[in-house]
C-alpha positions in Angstrom: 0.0 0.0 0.0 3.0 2.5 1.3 4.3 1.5 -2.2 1.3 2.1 -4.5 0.7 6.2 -2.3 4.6 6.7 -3.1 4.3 5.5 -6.7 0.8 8.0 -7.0 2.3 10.9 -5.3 5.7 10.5 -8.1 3.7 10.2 -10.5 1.2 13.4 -9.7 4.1 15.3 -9.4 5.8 14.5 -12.7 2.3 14.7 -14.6 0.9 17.7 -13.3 4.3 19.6 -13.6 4.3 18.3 -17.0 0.4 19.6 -17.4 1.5 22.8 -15.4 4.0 23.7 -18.2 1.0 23.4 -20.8 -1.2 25.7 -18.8 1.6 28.2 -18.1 2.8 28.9 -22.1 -1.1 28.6 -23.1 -1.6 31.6 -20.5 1.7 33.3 -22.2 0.5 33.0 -25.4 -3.2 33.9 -24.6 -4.9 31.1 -24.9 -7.6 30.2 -22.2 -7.5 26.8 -20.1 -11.1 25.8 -19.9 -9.9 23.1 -17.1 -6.9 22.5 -14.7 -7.6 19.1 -12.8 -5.4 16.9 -10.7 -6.6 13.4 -11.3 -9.0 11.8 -14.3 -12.5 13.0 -15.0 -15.4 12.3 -13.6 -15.1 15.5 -11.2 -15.4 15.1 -7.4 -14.9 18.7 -6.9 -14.2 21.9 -8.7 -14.0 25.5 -8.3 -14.1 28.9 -10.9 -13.3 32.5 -9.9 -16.8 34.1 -10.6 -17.1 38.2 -10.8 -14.2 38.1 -8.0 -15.4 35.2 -5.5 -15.2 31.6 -5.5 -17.8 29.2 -7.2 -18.3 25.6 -6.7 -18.5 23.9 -10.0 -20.3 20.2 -9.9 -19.5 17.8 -12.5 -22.2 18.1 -14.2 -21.2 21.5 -14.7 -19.3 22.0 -18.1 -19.4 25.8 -18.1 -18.3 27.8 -20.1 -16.7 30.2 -17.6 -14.3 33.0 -17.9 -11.4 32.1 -15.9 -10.1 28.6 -15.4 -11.8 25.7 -13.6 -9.2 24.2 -10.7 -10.7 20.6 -10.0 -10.4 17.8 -8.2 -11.1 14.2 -9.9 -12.1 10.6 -9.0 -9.1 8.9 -10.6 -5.8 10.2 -8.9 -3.5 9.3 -11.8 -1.5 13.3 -12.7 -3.9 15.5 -14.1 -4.8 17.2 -17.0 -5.3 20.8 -18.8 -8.1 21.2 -21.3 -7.3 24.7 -23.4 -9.8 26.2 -25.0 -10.1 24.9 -28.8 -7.4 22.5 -28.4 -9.2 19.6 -30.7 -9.7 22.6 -34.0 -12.8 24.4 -32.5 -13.4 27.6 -32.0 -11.1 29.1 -34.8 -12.6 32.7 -34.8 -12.2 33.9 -31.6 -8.7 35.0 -29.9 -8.0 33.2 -27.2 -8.4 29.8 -28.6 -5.4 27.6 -29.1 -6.8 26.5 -32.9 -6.8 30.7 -33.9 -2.7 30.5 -32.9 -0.1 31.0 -35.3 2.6 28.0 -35.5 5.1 28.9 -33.6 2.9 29.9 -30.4 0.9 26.2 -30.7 4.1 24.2 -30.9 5.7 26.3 -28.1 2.5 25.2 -26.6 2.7 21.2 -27.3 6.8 21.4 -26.5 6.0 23.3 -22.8 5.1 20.3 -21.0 8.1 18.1 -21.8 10.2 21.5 -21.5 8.5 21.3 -17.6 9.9 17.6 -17.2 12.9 18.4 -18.1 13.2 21.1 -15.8 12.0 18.9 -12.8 14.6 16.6 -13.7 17.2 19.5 -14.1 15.7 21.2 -10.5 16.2 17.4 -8.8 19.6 16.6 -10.0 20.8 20.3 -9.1 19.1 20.4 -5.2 21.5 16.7 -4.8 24.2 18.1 -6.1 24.5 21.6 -3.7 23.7 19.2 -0.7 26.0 16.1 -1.6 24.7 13.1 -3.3 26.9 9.7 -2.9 28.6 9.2 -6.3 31.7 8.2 -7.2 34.7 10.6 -6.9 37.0 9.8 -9.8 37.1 12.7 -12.6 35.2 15.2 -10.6 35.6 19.0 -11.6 37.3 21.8 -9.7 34.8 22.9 -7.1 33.5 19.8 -5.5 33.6 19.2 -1.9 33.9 15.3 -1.3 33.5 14.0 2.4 32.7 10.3 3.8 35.1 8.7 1.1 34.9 4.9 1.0 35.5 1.4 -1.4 32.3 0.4 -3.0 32.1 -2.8 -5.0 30.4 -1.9 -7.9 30.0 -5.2 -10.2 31.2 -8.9 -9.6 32.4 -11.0 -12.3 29.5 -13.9 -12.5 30.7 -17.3 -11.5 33.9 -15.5 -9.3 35.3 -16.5 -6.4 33.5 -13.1 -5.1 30.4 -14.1 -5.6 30.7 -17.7 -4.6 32.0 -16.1 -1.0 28.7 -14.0 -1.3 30.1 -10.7 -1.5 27.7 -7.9 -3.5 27.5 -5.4 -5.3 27.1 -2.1 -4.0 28.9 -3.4 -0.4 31.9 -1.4 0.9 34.8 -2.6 1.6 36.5 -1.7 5.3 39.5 -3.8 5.1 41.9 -6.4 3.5 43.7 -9.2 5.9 43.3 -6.5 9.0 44.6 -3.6 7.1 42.3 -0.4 6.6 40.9 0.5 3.4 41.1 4.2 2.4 41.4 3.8 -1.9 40.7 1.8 -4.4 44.1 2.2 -5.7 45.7 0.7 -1.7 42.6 -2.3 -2.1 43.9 -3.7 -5.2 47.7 -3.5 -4.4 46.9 -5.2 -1.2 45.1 -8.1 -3.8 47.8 -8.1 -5.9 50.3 -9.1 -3.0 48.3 -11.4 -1.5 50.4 -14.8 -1.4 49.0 -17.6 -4.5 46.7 -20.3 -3.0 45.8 -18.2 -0.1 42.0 -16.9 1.1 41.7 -13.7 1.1 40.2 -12.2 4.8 37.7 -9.3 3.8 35.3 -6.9 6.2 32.7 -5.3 4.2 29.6 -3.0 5.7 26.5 -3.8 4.0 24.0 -1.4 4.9 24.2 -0.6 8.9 25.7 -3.8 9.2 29.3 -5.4 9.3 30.3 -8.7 7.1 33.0 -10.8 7.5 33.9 -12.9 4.6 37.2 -15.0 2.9 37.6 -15.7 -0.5 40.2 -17.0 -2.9 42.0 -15.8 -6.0 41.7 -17.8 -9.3 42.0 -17.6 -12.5 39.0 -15.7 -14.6 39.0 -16.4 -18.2 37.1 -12.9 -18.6 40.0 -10.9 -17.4 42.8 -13.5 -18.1 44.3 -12.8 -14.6 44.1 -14.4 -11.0 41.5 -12.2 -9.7 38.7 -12.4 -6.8 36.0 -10.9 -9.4 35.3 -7.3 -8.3 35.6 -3.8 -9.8 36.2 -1.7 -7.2 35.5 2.4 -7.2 36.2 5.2 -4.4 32.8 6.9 -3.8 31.6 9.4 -1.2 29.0 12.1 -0.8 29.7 15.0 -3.4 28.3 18.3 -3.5 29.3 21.8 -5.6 28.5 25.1 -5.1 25.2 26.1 -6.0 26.5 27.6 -9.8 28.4 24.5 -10.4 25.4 22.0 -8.6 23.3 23.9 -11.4 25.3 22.9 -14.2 25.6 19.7 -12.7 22.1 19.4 -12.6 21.9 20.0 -16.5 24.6 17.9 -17.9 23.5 14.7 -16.0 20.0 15.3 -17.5 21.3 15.5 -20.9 23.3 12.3 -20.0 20.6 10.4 -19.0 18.4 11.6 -21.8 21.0 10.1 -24.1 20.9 6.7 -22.4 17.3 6.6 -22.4 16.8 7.4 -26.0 19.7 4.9 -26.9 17.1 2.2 -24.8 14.1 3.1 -26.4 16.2 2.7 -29.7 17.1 -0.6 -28.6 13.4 -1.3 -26.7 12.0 -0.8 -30.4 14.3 -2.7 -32.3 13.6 -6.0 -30.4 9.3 -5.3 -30.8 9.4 -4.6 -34.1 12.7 -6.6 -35.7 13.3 -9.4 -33.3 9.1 -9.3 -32.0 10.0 -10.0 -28.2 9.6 -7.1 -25.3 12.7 -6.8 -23.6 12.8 -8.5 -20.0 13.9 -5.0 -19.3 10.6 -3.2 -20.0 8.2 -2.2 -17.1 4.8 -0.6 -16.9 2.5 1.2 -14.6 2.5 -2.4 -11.8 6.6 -2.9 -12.3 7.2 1.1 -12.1 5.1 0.9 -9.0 6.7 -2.0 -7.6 9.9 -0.5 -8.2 9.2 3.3 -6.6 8.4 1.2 -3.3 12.2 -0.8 -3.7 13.7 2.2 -4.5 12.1 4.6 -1.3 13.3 2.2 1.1 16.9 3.0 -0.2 16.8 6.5 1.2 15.4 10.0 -0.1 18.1 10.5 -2.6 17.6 7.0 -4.7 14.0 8.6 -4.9 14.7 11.8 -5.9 17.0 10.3 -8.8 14.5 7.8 -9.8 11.9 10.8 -10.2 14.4 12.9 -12.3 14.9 9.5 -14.4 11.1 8.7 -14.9 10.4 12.8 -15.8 13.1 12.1 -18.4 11.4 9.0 -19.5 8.0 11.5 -19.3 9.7 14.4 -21.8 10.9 11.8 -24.2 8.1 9.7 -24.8 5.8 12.3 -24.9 7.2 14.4 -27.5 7.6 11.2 -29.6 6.0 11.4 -32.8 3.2 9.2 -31.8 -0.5 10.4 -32.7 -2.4 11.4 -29.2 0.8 12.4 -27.7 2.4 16.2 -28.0 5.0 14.9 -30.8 2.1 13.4 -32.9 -0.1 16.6 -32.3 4.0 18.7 -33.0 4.1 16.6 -36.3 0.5 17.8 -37.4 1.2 21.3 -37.1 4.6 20.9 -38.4 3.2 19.3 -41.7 0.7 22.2 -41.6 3.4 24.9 -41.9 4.4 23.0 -44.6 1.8 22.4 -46.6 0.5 25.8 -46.0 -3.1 24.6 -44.8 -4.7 22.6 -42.2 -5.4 18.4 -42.1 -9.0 17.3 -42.3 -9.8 17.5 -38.5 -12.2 14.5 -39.3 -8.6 12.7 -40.4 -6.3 14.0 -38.2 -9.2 12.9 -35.0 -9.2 9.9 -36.6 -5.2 9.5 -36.7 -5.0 10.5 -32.9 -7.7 7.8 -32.1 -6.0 5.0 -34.0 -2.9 6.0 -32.3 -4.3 5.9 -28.9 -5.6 2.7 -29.1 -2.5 1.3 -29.9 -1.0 2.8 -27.1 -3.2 0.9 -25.2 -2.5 -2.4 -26.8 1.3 -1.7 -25.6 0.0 -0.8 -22.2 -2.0 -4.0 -22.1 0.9 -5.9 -23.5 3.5 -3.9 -20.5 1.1 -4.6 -17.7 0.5 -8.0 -18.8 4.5 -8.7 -18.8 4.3 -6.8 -15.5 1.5 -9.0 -13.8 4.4 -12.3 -14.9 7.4 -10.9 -13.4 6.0 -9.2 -10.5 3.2 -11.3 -10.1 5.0 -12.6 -6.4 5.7 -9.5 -5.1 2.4 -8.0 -5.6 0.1 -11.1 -4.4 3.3 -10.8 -0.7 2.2 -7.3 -0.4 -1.4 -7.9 -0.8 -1.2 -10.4 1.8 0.7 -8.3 4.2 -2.2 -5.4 3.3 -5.0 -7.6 5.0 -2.9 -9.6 7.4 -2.7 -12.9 5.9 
Protein backbone atom coordinates (compact mmCIF):
# COMPACT_ATOMS: atom_id res chain seq x y z
CA UNK A 1 0.00 0.00 0.00
CA UNK A 2 2.97 2.50 1.29
CA UNK A 3 4.29 1.50 -2.17
CA UNK A 4 1.27 2.12 -4.53
CA UNK A 5 0.75 6.19 -2.34
CA UNK A 6 4.62 6.69 -3.11
CA UNK A 7 4.31 5.55 -6.69
CA UNK A 8 0.79 7.97 -6.96
CA UNK A 9 2.27 10.92 -5.30
CA UNK A 10 5.72 10.50 -8.05
CA UNK A 11 3.74 10.16 -10.53
CA UNK A 12 1.23 13.38 -9.67
CA UNK A 13 4.13 15.26 -9.42
CA UNK A 14 5.79 14.52 -12.69
CA UNK A 15 2.34 14.74 -14.61
CA UNK A 16 0.88 17.69 -13.32
CA UNK A 17 4.34 19.59 -13.63
CA UNK A 18 4.30 18.32 -16.97
CA UNK A 19 0.44 19.58 -17.44
CA UNK A 20 1.51 22.83 -15.44
CA UNK A 21 4.03 23.75 -18.24
CA UNK A 22 1.05 23.38 -20.83
CA UNK A 23 -1.17 25.68 -18.79
CA UNK A 24 1.64 28.22 -18.08
CA UNK A 25 2.83 28.88 -22.08
CA UNK A 26 -1.11 28.57 -23.11
CA UNK A 27 -1.57 31.61 -20.50
CA UNK A 28 1.65 33.30 -22.17
CA UNK A 29 0.54 33.01 -25.36
CA UNK A 30 -3.16 33.94 -24.63
CA UNK A 31 -4.88 31.07 -24.93
CA UNK A 32 -7.60 30.18 -22.22
CA UNK A 33 -7.49 26.82 -20.08
CA UNK A 34 -11.06 25.77 -19.86
CA UNK A 35 -9.92 23.09 -17.13
CA UNK A 36 -6.89 22.46 -14.66
CA UNK A 37 -7.57 19.13 -12.76
CA UNK A 38 -5.38 16.90 -10.74
CA UNK A 39 -6.62 13.38 -11.32
CA UNK A 40 -8.95 11.80 -14.32
CA UNK A 41 -12.46 13.02 -14.95
CA UNK A 42 -15.42 12.25 -13.58
CA UNK A 43 -15.13 15.49 -11.21
CA UNK A 44 -15.42 15.14 -7.38
CA UNK A 45 -14.94 18.74 -6.88
CA UNK A 46 -14.21 21.87 -8.67
CA UNK A 47 -14.02 25.52 -8.26
CA UNK A 48 -14.11 28.86 -10.94
CA UNK A 49 -13.30 32.47 -9.90
CA UNK A 50 -16.84 34.12 -10.65
CA UNK A 51 -17.09 38.22 -10.84
CA UNK A 52 -14.17 38.09 -8.03
CA UNK A 53 -15.41 35.22 -5.55
CA UNK A 54 -15.20 31.60 -5.53
CA UNK A 55 -17.81 29.22 -7.16
CA UNK A 56 -18.28 25.59 -6.69
CA UNK A 57 -18.50 23.87 -9.99
CA UNK A 58 -20.26 20.22 -9.88
CA UNK A 59 -19.51 17.75 -12.50
CA UNK A 60 -22.18 18.08 -14.16
CA UNK A 61 -21.22 21.48 -14.75
CA UNK A 62 -19.25 22.04 -18.10
CA UNK A 63 -19.43 25.79 -18.05
CA UNK A 64 -18.32 27.79 -20.11
CA UNK A 65 -16.72 30.18 -17.57
CA UNK A 66 -14.28 32.98 -17.89
CA UNK A 67 -11.42 32.13 -15.86
CA UNK A 68 -10.15 28.60 -15.42
CA UNK A 69 -11.76 25.68 -13.63
CA UNK A 70 -9.21 24.17 -10.69
CA UNK A 71 -10.70 20.56 -10.00
CA UNK A 72 -10.42 17.76 -8.17
CA UNK A 73 -11.11 14.15 -9.87
CA UNK A 74 -12.07 10.56 -8.97
CA UNK A 75 -9.11 8.86 -10.61
CA UNK A 76 -5.76 10.22 -8.91
CA UNK A 77 -3.53 9.31 -11.79
CA UNK A 78 -1.50 13.30 -12.71
CA UNK A 79 -3.86 15.54 -14.15
CA UNK A 80 -4.84 17.17 -16.99
CA UNK A 81 -5.27 20.82 -18.83
CA UNK A 82 -8.13 21.21 -21.27
CA UNK A 83 -7.31 24.74 -23.36
CA UNK A 84 -9.79 26.18 -25.04
CA UNK A 85 -10.07 24.88 -28.80
CA UNK A 86 -7.43 22.52 -28.35
CA UNK A 87 -9.22 19.60 -30.73
CA UNK A 88 -9.72 22.58 -33.97
CA UNK A 89 -12.76 24.39 -32.47
CA UNK A 90 -13.40 27.65 -32.01
CA UNK A 91 -11.12 29.15 -34.79
CA UNK A 92 -12.56 32.70 -34.75
CA UNK A 93 -12.17 33.91 -31.59
CA UNK A 94 -8.67 35.05 -29.87
CA UNK A 95 -8.04 33.16 -27.20
CA UNK A 96 -8.43 29.80 -28.63
CA UNK A 97 -5.45 27.55 -29.11
CA UNK A 98 -6.84 26.52 -32.95
CA UNK A 99 -6.77 30.68 -33.87
CA UNK A 100 -2.69 30.52 -32.89
CA UNK A 101 -0.14 31.01 -35.26
CA UNK A 102 2.56 28.00 -35.46
CA UNK A 103 5.08 28.87 -33.61
CA UNK A 104 2.91 29.90 -30.43
CA UNK A 105 0.91 26.21 -30.71
CA UNK A 106 4.13 24.24 -30.94
CA UNK A 107 5.66 26.31 -28.06
CA UNK A 108 2.54 25.18 -26.61
CA UNK A 109 2.74 21.25 -27.28
CA UNK A 110 6.77 21.38 -26.51
CA UNK A 111 5.98 23.34 -22.81
CA UNK A 112 5.10 20.26 -21.00
CA UNK A 113 8.07 18.12 -21.84
CA UNK A 114 10.17 21.50 -21.53
CA UNK A 115 8.55 21.28 -17.58
CA UNK A 116 9.88 17.64 -17.21
CA UNK A 117 12.91 18.38 -18.07
CA UNK A 118 13.24 21.10 -15.78
CA UNK A 119 12.04 18.88 -12.84
CA UNK A 120 14.57 16.64 -13.66
CA UNK A 121 17.25 19.49 -14.05
CA UNK A 122 15.66 21.20 -10.51
CA UNK A 123 16.21 17.36 -8.75
CA UNK A 124 19.59 16.57 -10.01
CA UNK A 125 20.80 20.30 -9.13
CA UNK A 126 19.15 20.40 -5.23
CA UNK A 127 21.55 16.75 -4.79
CA UNK A 128 24.19 18.12 -6.08
CA UNK A 129 24.46 21.61 -3.74
CA UNK A 130 23.73 19.17 -0.66
CA UNK A 131 25.99 16.06 -1.59
CA UNK A 132 24.69 13.09 -3.25
CA UNK A 133 26.93 9.74 -2.93
CA UNK A 134 28.58 9.20 -6.32
CA UNK A 135 31.67 8.23 -7.23
CA UNK A 136 34.70 10.65 -6.86
CA UNK A 137 36.98 9.78 -9.82
CA UNK A 138 37.08 12.69 -12.63
CA UNK A 139 35.18 15.18 -10.57
CA UNK A 140 35.58 18.99 -11.61
CA UNK A 141 37.33 21.78 -9.69
CA UNK A 142 34.79 22.87 -7.09
CA UNK A 143 33.46 19.83 -5.49
CA UNK A 144 33.64 19.20 -1.86
CA UNK A 145 33.91 15.33 -1.30
CA UNK A 146 33.54 13.97 2.43
CA UNK A 147 32.65 10.26 3.81
CA UNK A 148 35.13 8.68 1.05
CA UNK A 149 34.94 4.86 0.97
CA UNK A 150 35.49 1.43 -1.45
CA UNK A 151 32.28 0.37 -3.03
CA UNK A 152 32.13 -2.78 -4.97
CA UNK A 153 30.42 -1.89 -7.92
CA UNK A 154 30.05 -5.18 -10.18
CA UNK A 155 31.21 -8.93 -9.58
CA UNK A 156 32.37 -10.99 -12.31
CA UNK A 157 29.46 -13.92 -12.54
CA UNK A 158 30.66 -17.33 -11.49
CA UNK A 159 33.86 -15.47 -9.34
CA UNK A 160 35.31 -16.52 -6.45
CA UNK A 161 33.47 -13.12 -5.13
CA UNK A 162 30.44 -14.14 -5.58
CA UNK A 163 30.67 -17.68 -4.62
CA UNK A 164 32.02 -16.06 -0.96
CA UNK A 165 28.66 -13.95 -1.26
CA UNK A 166 30.11 -10.67 -1.48
CA UNK A 167 27.70 -7.93 -3.48
CA UNK A 168 27.48 -5.40 -5.29
CA UNK A 169 27.05 -2.15 -3.99
CA UNK A 170 28.94 -3.36 -0.39
CA UNK A 171 31.88 -1.39 0.88
CA UNK A 172 34.78 -2.65 1.60
CA UNK A 173 36.55 -1.73 5.27
CA UNK A 174 39.49 -3.78 5.10
CA UNK A 175 41.93 -6.45 3.46
CA UNK A 176 43.68 -9.21 5.88
CA UNK A 177 43.28 -6.50 8.96
CA UNK A 178 44.59 -3.63 7.05
CA UNK A 179 42.34 -0.39 6.60
CA UNK A 180 40.89 0.46 3.39
CA UNK A 181 41.11 4.22 2.35
CA UNK A 182 41.36 3.77 -1.90
CA UNK A 183 40.70 1.84 -4.43
CA UNK A 184 44.12 2.23 -5.69
CA UNK A 185 45.72 0.65 -1.72
CA UNK A 186 42.60 -2.33 -2.11
CA UNK A 187 43.87 -3.72 -5.19
CA UNK A 188 47.67 -3.49 -4.44
CA UNK A 189 46.89 -5.17 -1.18
CA UNK A 190 45.06 -8.12 -3.80
CA UNK A 191 47.81 -8.06 -5.90
CA UNK A 192 50.31 -9.10 -3.03
CA UNK A 193 48.26 -11.45 -1.49
CA UNK A 194 50.42 -14.82 -1.44
CA UNK A 195 49.01 -17.59 -4.52
CA UNK A 196 46.69 -20.29 -2.97
CA UNK A 197 45.75 -18.20 -0.10
CA UNK A 198 42.04 -16.92 1.08
CA UNK A 199 41.67 -13.66 1.08
CA UNK A 200 40.22 -12.20 4.80
CA UNK A 201 37.70 -9.30 3.78
CA UNK A 202 35.26 -6.93 6.21
CA UNK A 203 32.69 -5.31 4.22
CA UNK A 204 29.62 -2.96 5.74
CA UNK A 205 26.47 -3.82 4.05
CA UNK A 206 24.04 -1.40 4.87
CA UNK A 207 24.17 -0.62 8.90
CA UNK A 208 25.73 -3.78 9.22
CA UNK A 209 29.27 -5.41 9.31
CA UNK A 210 30.32 -8.68 7.06
CA UNK A 211 33.01 -10.79 7.52
CA UNK A 212 33.87 -12.86 4.63
CA UNK A 213 37.15 -15.04 2.94
CA UNK A 214 37.59 -15.73 -0.48
CA UNK A 215 40.23 -17.00 -2.87
CA UNK A 216 41.96 -15.79 -5.98
CA UNK A 217 41.66 -17.81 -9.27
CA UNK A 218 41.97 -17.64 -12.52
CA UNK A 219 38.98 -15.72 -14.64
CA UNK A 220 39.04 -16.43 -18.25
CA UNK A 221 37.10 -12.91 -18.58
CA UNK A 222 40.03 -10.87 -17.45
CA UNK A 223 42.79 -13.48 -18.13
CA UNK A 224 44.33 -12.84 -14.56
CA UNK A 225 44.09 -14.41 -10.98
CA UNK A 226 41.47 -12.20 -9.70
CA UNK A 227 38.71 -12.35 -6.80
CA UNK A 228 36.04 -10.86 -9.42
CA UNK A 229 35.27 -7.33 -8.25
CA UNK A 230 35.63 -3.84 -9.82
CA UNK A 231 36.19 -1.67 -7.17
CA UNK A 232 35.51 2.39 -7.17
CA UNK A 233 36.17 5.19 -4.42
CA UNK A 234 32.80 6.87 -3.85
CA UNK A 235 31.64 9.41 -1.16
CA UNK A 236 28.96 12.13 -0.82
CA UNK A 237 29.74 15.03 -3.43
CA UNK A 238 28.34 18.32 -3.45
CA UNK A 239 29.30 21.84 -5.60
CA UNK A 240 28.50 25.13 -5.11
CA UNK A 241 25.24 26.11 -6.02
CA UNK A 242 26.46 27.59 -9.78
CA UNK A 243 28.35 24.46 -10.40
CA UNK A 244 25.37 22.04 -8.61
CA UNK A 245 23.25 23.88 -11.39
CA UNK A 246 25.32 22.95 -14.25
CA UNK A 247 25.64 19.67 -12.70
CA UNK A 248 22.10 19.36 -12.62
CA UNK A 249 21.86 20.00 -16.46
CA UNK A 250 24.58 17.91 -17.94
CA UNK A 251 23.46 14.69 -16.03
CA UNK A 252 19.97 15.35 -17.50
CA UNK A 253 21.35 15.48 -20.89
CA UNK A 254 23.34 12.26 -20.00
CA UNK A 255 20.57 10.35 -19.02
CA UNK A 256 18.36 11.62 -21.75
CA UNK A 257 20.99 10.09 -24.10
CA UNK A 258 20.89 6.71 -22.42
CA UNK A 259 17.28 6.64 -22.43
CA UNK A 260 16.81 7.42 -26.01
CA UNK A 261 19.72 4.91 -26.88
CA UNK A 262 17.09 2.19 -24.79
CA UNK A 263 14.13 3.10 -26.42
CA UNK A 264 16.24 2.72 -29.66
CA UNK A 265 17.13 -0.64 -28.62
CA UNK A 266 13.36 -1.31 -26.71
CA UNK A 267 12.04 -0.75 -30.42
CA UNK A 268 14.27 -2.72 -32.34
CA UNK A 269 13.58 -6.04 -30.37
CA UNK A 270 9.30 -5.33 -30.82
CA UNK A 271 9.43 -4.64 -34.05
CA UNK A 272 12.70 -6.59 -35.73
CA UNK A 273 13.29 -9.44 -33.30
CA UNK A 274 9.09 -9.30 -32.01
CA UNK A 275 10.03 -9.99 -28.16
CA UNK A 276 9.63 -7.10 -25.32
CA UNK A 277 12.75 -6.80 -23.60
CA UNK A 278 12.75 -8.52 -20.02
CA UNK A 279 13.90 -4.96 -19.29
CA UNK A 280 10.57 -3.24 -20.00
CA UNK A 281 8.17 -2.19 -17.06
CA UNK A 282 4.75 -0.57 -16.92
CA UNK A 283 2.48 1.17 -14.64
CA UNK A 284 2.46 -2.39 -11.80
CA UNK A 285 6.56 -2.91 -12.35
CA UNK A 286 7.19 1.07 -12.07
CA UNK A 287 5.13 0.88 -9.04
CA UNK A 288 6.70 -1.99 -7.55
CA UNK A 289 9.86 -0.48 -8.24
CA UNK A 290 9.22 3.30 -6.60
CA UNK A 291 8.40 1.25 -3.32
CA UNK A 292 12.22 -0.83 -3.67
CA UNK A 293 13.72 2.18 -4.46
CA UNK A 294 12.13 4.61 -1.30
CA UNK A 295 13.26 2.19 1.08
CA UNK A 296 16.87 2.95 -0.23
CA UNK A 297 16.84 6.53 1.18
CA UNK A 298 15.44 10.03 -0.14
CA UNK A 299 18.09 10.46 -2.59
CA UNK A 300 17.62 6.97 -4.71
CA UNK A 301 14.02 8.57 -4.93
CA UNK A 302 14.69 11.82 -5.87
CA UNK A 303 16.97 10.34 -8.82
CA UNK A 304 14.51 7.82 -9.84
CA UNK A 305 11.86 10.77 -10.23
CA UNK A 306 14.38 12.86 -12.32
CA UNK A 307 14.90 9.49 -14.39
CA UNK A 308 11.05 8.69 -14.90
CA UNK A 309 10.42 12.79 -15.78
CA UNK A 310 13.07 12.05 -18.38
CA UNK A 311 11.40 8.99 -19.53
CA UNK A 312 8.03 11.54 -19.33
CA UNK A 313 9.65 14.44 -21.79
CA UNK A 314 10.94 11.82 -24.16
CA UNK A 315 8.06 9.66 -24.75
CA UNK A 316 5.80 12.27 -24.86
CA UNK A 317 7.24 14.42 -27.53
CA UNK A 318 7.59 11.22 -29.56
CA UNK A 319 5.96 11.44 -32.77
CA UNK A 320 3.25 9.23 -31.85
CA UNK A 321 -0.52 10.35 -32.69
CA UNK A 322 -2.40 11.44 -29.21
CA UNK A 323 0.76 12.38 -27.68
CA UNK A 324 2.40 16.17 -27.96
CA UNK A 325 5.02 14.93 -30.78
CA UNK A 326 2.06 13.45 -32.92
CA UNK A 327 -0.10 16.57 -32.30
CA UNK A 328 3.97 18.65 -33.02
CA UNK A 329 4.15 16.65 -36.30
CA UNK A 330 0.47 17.85 -37.38
CA UNK A 331 1.16 21.26 -37.06
CA UNK A 332 4.65 20.94 -38.40
CA UNK A 333 3.17 19.30 -41.75
CA UNK A 334 0.70 22.22 -41.59
CA UNK A 335 3.44 24.94 -41.94
CA UNK A 336 4.44 22.96 -44.62
CA UNK A 337 1.80 22.40 -46.62
CA UNK A 338 0.48 25.76 -45.98
CA UNK A 339 -3.06 24.64 -44.82
CA UNK A 340 -4.69 22.61 -42.17
CA UNK A 341 -5.43 18.36 -42.07
CA UNK A 342 -9.04 17.33 -42.26
CA UNK A 343 -9.85 17.46 -38.52
CA UNK A 344 -12.16 14.46 -39.32
CA UNK A 345 -8.58 12.66 -40.37
CA UNK A 346 -6.35 13.96 -38.23
CA UNK A 347 -9.24 12.91 -35.01
CA UNK A 348 -9.16 9.85 -36.64
CA UNK A 349 -5.25 9.53 -36.72
CA UNK A 350 -4.98 10.49 -32.86
CA UNK A 351 -7.66 7.84 -32.14
CA UNK A 352 -5.98 5.00 -33.97
CA UNK A 353 -2.87 6.01 -32.27
CA UNK A 354 -4.31 5.93 -28.92
CA UNK A 355 -5.62 2.71 -29.13
CA UNK A 356 -2.51 1.27 -29.90
CA UNK A 357 -1.02 2.84 -27.11
CA UNK A 358 -3.25 0.91 -25.16
CA UNK A 359 -2.55 -2.40 -26.78
CA UNK A 360 1.31 -1.70 -25.60
CA UNK A 361 0.02 -0.77 -22.22
CA UNK A 362 -2.00 -4.00 -22.09
CA UNK A 363 0.95 -5.90 -23.54
CA UNK A 364 3.52 -3.94 -20.55
CA UNK A 365 1.08 -4.56 -17.71
CA UNK A 366 0.54 -8.01 -18.77
CA UNK A 367 4.55 -8.74 -18.79
CA UNK A 368 4.30 -6.83 -15.52
CA UNK A 369 1.53 -9.03 -13.80
CA UNK A 370 4.42 -12.31 -14.90
CA UNK A 371 7.40 -10.88 -13.42
CA UNK A 372 6.02 -9.22 -10.50
CA UNK A 373 3.21 -11.26 -10.06
CA UNK A 374 4.97 -12.57 -6.41
CA UNK A 375 5.74 -9.47 -5.06
CA UNK A 376 2.35 -7.95 -5.58
CA UNK A 377 0.14 -11.06 -4.45
CA UNK A 378 3.29 -10.82 -0.68
CA UNK A 379 2.16 -7.31 -0.43
CA UNK A 380 -1.40 -7.85 -0.84
CA UNK A 381 -1.21 -10.45 1.78
CA UNK A 382 0.68 -8.32 4.16
CA UNK A 383 -2.23 -5.44 3.34
CA UNK A 384 -5.00 -7.63 5.00
CA UNK A 385 -2.92 -9.62 7.38
CA UNK A 386 -2.67 -12.90 5.94
Amino acid sequence: MLSLLIFLAVLSILVLGHEFGHYMAARICGVKADEFGYGFPPRALGFVRVNGKWKRVSAKDQGPYKNTIWSLNWLPLGGFVRLKGEEGEIKGETDSFASKKVLPRLFILAAGVMMNWLIAIVIFSIAFSVGVPTQTEGLPQGAVVRDKKVQIMEIVDKSPAQMAGIQAGDFLVSINGTRITGSSQAQTLLHAQAENQPVALTLLRGQQEIHLSAQEKYLESVKRMALGVSLSDTGIVRFPIHQAIIQGCVTTFIYTKFILFGLGALVRDLFVQHRLSADVSGPIGIAVMTGQIARQGIWSLAQFTALLSINLAIINFLPIPALDGGRALFIVIEAIRRRKASPLIEATIHRIGFALLLILIVLVTTHDLFQYGGVIWNGLRQAVGL
